[in-house]
Residue frames as a rotation matrix with the C-alpha (Angstrom) as fourth column:
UNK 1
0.586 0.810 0.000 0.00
0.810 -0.586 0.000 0.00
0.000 0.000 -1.000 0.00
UNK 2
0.992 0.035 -0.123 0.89
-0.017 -0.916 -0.400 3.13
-0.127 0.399 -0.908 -1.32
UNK 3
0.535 -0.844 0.023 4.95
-0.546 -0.367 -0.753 3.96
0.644 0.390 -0.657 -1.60
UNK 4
0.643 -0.475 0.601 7.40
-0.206 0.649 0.732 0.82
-0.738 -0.595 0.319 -0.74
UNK 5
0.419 -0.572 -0.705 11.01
-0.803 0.128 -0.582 -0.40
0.423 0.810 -0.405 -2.27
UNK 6
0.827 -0.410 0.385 13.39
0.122 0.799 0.588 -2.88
-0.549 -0.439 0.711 -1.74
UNK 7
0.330 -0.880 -0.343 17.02
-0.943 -0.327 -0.069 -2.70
-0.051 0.346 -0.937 -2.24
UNK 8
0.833 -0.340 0.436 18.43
0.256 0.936 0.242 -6.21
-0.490 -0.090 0.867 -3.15
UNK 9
0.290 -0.859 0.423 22.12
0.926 0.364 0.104 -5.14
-0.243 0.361 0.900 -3.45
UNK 10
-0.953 -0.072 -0.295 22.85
-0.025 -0.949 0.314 -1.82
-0.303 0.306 0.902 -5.66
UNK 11
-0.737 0.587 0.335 19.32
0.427 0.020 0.904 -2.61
0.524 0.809 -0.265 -7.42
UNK 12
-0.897 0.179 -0.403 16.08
0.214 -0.622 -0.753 -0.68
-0.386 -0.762 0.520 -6.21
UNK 13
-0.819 0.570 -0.062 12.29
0.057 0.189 0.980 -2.00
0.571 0.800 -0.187 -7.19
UNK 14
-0.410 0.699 0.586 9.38
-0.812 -0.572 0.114 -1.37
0.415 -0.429 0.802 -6.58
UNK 15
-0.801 0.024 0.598 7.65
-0.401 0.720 -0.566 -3.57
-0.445 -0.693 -0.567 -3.82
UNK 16
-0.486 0.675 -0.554 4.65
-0.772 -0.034 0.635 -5.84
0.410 0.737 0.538 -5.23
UNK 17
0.390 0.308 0.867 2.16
-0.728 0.680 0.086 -8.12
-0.563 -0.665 0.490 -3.54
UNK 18
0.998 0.019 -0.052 3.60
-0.038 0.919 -0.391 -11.63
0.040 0.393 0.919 -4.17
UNK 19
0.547 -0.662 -0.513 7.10
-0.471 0.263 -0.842 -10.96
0.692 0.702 -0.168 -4.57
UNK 20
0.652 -0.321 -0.687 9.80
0.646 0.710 0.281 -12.91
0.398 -0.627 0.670 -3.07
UNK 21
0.977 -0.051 0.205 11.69
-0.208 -0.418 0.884 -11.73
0.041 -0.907 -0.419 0.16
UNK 22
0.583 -0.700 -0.412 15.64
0.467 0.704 -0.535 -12.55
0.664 0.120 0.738 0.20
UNK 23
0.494 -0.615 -0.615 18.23
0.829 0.118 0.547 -12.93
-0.264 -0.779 0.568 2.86
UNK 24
-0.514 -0.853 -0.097 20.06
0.807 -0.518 0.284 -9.60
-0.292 0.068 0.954 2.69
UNK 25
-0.320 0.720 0.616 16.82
0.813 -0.125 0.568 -7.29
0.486 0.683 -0.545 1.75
UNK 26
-0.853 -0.094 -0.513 16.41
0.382 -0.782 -0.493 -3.70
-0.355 -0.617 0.703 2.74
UNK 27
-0.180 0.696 0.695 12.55
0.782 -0.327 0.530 -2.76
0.596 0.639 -0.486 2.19
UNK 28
-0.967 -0.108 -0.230 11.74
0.150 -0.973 -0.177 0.88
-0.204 -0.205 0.957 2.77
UNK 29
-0.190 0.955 0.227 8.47
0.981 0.194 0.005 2.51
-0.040 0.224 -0.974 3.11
UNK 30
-0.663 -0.234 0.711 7.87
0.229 -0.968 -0.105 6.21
0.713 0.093 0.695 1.79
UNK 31
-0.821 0.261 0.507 5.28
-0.504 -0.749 -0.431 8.68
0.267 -0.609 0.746 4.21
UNK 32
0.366 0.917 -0.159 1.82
-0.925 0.377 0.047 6.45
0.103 0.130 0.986 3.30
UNK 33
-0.214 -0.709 -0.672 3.67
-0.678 0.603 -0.420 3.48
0.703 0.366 -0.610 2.85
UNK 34
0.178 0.121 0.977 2.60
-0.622 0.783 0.016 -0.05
-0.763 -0.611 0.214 4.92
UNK 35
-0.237 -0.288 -0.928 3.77
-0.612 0.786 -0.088 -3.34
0.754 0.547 -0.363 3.46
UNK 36
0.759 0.333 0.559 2.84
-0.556 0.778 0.292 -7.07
-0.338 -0.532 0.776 4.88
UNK 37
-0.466 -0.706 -0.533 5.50
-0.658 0.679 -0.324 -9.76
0.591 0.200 -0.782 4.80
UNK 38
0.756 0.610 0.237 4.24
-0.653 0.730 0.203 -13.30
-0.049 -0.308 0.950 5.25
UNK 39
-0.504 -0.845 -0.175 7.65
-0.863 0.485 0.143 -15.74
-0.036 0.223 -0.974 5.60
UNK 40
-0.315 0.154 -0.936 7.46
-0.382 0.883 0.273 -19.45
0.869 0.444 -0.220 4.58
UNK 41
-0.705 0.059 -0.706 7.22
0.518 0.723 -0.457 -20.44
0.484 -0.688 -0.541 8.43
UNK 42
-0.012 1.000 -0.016 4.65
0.807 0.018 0.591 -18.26
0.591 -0.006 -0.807 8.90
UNK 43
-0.378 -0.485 -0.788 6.24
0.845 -0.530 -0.079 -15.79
-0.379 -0.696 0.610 10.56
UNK 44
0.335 0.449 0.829 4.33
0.808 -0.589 -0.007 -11.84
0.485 0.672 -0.560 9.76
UNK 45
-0.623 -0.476 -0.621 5.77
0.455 -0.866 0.207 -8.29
-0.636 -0.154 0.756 9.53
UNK 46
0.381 0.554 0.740 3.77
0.924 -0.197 -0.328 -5.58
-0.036 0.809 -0.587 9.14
UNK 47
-0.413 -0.842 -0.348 5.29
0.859 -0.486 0.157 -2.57
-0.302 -0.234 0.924 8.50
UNK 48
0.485 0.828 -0.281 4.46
0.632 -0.554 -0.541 1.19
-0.604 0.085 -0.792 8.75
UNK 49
0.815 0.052 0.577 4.93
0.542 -0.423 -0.726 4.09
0.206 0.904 -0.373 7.06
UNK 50
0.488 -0.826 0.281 8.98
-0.512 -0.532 -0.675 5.66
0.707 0.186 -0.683 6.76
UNK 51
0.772 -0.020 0.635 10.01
-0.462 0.668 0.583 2.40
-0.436 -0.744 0.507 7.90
UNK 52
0.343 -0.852 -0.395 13.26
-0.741 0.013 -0.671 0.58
0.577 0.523 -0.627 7.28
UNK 53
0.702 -0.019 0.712 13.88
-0.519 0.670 0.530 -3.16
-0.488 -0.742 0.460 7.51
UNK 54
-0.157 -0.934 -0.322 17.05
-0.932 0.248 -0.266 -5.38
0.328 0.258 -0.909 6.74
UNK 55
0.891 0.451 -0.054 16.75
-0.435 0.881 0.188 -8.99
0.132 -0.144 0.981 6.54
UNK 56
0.545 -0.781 0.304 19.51
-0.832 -0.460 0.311 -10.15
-0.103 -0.422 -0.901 8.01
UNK 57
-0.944 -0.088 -0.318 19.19
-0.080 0.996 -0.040 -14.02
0.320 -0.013 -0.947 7.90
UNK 58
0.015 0.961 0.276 16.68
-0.932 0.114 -0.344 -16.25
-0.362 -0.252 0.897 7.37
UNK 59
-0.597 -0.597 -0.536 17.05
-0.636 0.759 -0.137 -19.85
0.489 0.259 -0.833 7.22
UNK 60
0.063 0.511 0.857 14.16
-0.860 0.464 -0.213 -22.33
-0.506 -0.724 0.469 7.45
UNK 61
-0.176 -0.413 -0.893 15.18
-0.379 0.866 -0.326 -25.88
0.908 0.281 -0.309 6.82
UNK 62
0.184 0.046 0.982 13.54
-0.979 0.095 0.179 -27.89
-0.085 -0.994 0.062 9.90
UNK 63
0.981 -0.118 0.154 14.21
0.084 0.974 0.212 -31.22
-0.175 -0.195 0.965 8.90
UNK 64
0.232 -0.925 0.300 17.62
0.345 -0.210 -0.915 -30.10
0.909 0.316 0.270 8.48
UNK 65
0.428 -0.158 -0.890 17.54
0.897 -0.045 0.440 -28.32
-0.109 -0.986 0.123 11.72
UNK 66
-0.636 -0.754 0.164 18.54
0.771 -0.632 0.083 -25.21
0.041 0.179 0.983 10.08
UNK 67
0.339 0.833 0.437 16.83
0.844 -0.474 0.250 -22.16
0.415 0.284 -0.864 11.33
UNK 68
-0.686 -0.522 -0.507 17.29
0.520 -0.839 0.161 -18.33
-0.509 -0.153 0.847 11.69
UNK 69
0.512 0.761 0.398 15.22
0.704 -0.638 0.313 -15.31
0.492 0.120 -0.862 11.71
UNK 70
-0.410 -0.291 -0.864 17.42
0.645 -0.762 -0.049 -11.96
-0.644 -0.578 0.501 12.07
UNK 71
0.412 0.705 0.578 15.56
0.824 -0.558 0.094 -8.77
0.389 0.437 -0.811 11.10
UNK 72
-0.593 -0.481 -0.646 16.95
0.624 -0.781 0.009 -4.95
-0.509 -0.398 0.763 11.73
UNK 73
0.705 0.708 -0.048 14.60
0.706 -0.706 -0.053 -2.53
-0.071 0.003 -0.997 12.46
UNK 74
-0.516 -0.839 0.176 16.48
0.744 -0.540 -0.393 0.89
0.425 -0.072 0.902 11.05
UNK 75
-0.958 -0.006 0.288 13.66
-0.038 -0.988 -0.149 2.95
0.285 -0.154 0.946 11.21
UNK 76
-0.533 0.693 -0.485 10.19
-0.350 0.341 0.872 3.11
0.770 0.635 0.061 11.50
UNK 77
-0.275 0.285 0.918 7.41
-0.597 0.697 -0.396 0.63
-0.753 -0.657 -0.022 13.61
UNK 78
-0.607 -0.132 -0.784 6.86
-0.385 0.911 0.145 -2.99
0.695 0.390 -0.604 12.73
UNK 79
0.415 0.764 0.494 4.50
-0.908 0.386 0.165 -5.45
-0.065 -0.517 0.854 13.71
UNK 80
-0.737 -0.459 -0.497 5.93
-0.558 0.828 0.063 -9.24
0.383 0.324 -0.865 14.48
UNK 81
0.567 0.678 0.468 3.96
-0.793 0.602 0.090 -12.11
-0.220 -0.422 0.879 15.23
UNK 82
-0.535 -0.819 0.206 6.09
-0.657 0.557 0.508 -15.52
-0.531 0.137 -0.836 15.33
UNK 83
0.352 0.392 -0.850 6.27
-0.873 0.465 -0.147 -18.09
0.338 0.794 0.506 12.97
UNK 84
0.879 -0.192 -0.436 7.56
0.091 0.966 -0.243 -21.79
0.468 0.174 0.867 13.14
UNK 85
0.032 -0.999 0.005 11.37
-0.048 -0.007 -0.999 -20.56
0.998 0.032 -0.048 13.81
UNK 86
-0.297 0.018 0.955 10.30
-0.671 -0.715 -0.195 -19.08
0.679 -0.699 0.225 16.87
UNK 87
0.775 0.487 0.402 8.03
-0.627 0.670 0.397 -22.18
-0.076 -0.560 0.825 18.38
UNK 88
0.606 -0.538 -0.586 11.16
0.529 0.823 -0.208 -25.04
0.594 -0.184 0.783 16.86
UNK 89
-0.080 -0.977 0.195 14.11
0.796 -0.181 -0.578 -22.27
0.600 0.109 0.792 18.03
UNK 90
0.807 0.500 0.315 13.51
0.422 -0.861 0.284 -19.35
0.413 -0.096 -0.906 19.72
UNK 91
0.168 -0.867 -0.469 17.06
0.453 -0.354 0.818 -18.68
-0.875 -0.350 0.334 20.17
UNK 92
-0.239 -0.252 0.938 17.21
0.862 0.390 0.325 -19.14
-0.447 0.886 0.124 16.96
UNK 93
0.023 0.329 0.944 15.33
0.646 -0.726 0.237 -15.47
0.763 0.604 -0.230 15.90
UNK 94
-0.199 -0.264 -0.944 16.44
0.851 -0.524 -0.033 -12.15
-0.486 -0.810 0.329 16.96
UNK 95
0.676 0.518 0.523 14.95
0.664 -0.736 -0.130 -8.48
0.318 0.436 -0.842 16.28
UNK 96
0.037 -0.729 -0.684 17.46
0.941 -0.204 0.268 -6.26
-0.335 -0.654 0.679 16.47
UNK 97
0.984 0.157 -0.087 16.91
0.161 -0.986 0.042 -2.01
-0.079 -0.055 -0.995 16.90
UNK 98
0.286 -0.794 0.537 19.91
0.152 -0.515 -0.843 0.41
0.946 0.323 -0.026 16.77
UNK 99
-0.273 -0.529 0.804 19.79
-0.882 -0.197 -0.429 0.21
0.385 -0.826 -0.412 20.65
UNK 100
-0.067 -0.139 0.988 18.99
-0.827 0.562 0.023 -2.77
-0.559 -0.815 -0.153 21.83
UNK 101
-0.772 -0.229 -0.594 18.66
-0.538 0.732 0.417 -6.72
0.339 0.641 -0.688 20.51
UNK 102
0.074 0.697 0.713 15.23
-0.912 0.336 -0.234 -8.37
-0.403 -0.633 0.661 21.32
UNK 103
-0.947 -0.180 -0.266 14.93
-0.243 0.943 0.228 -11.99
0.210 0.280 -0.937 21.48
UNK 104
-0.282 0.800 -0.530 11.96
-0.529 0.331 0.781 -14.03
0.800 0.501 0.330 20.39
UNK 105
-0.969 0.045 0.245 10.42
-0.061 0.911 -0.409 -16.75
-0.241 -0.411 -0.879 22.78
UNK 106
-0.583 0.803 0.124 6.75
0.808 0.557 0.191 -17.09
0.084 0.212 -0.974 20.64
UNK 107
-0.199 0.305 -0.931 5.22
0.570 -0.737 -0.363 -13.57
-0.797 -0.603 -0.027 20.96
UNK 108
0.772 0.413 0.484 2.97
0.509 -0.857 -0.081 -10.45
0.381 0.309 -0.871 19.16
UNK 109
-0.186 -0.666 -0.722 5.62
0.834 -0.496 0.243 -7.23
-0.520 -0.557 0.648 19.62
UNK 110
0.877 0.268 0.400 5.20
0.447 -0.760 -0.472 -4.04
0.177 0.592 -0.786 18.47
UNK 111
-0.098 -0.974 -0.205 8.80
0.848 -0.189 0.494 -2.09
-0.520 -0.125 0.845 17.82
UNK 112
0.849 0.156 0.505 9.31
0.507 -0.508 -0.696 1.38
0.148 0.847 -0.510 17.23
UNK 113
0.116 -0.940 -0.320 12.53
0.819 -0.092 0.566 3.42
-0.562 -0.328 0.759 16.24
UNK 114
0.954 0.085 -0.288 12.81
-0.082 -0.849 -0.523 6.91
-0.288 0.522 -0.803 15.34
């Protein structure tokens, strides 16, 4: 809804419902701006307007035992609700702000950072 990008590298596209989400992804929302993110383990981010988020790692593979949810809130407020990572791992996913690191243990958070 209304004015959202994503940086994937040097490149810089507009956001679109459906698209895919990758490990290293900086999505940005302009003044109006709100975006939904739905990961594979179910995990949801909603995000408001003149927000700024960084996927840091993300790495579901439970029959592998590989899992990882980091997210960096630059700016902005976010909605989280856990997904799958959180219920197998909950070390395993960390939100992390310009002051502090929040850890997961299964949980609704609002997070804002000016």
């Amino acid at each position: 809804e209304g004015q959202a990008s994503l940086l994937r590298g040097s490149e810089t596209e507009a956001v679109v419902p459906g698209m895919e989400i990758k490990m290293g992804d900086i999505l940005k929302t302009g003044d109006a701006g709100a975006v939904g993110l739905i990961f594979s383990d179910d995990t949801v981010i909603a995000m408001g307007p003149r927000t700024e988020l960084a996927v840091e790692d993300y790495l579901f593979e439970p029959v592998e035992g590989k899992l990882s949810f980091i997210a960096k809130i630059l700016r902005g407020t976010i909605s989280y609700l856990s997904g799958q990572i959180a219920k197998l791992s909950p070390e395993s996913v960390k939100l992390v702000t310009p002051a502090a690191t929040i850890g997961v243990r299964g949980t609704h958070v609002l997070i804002k950072v000016d």
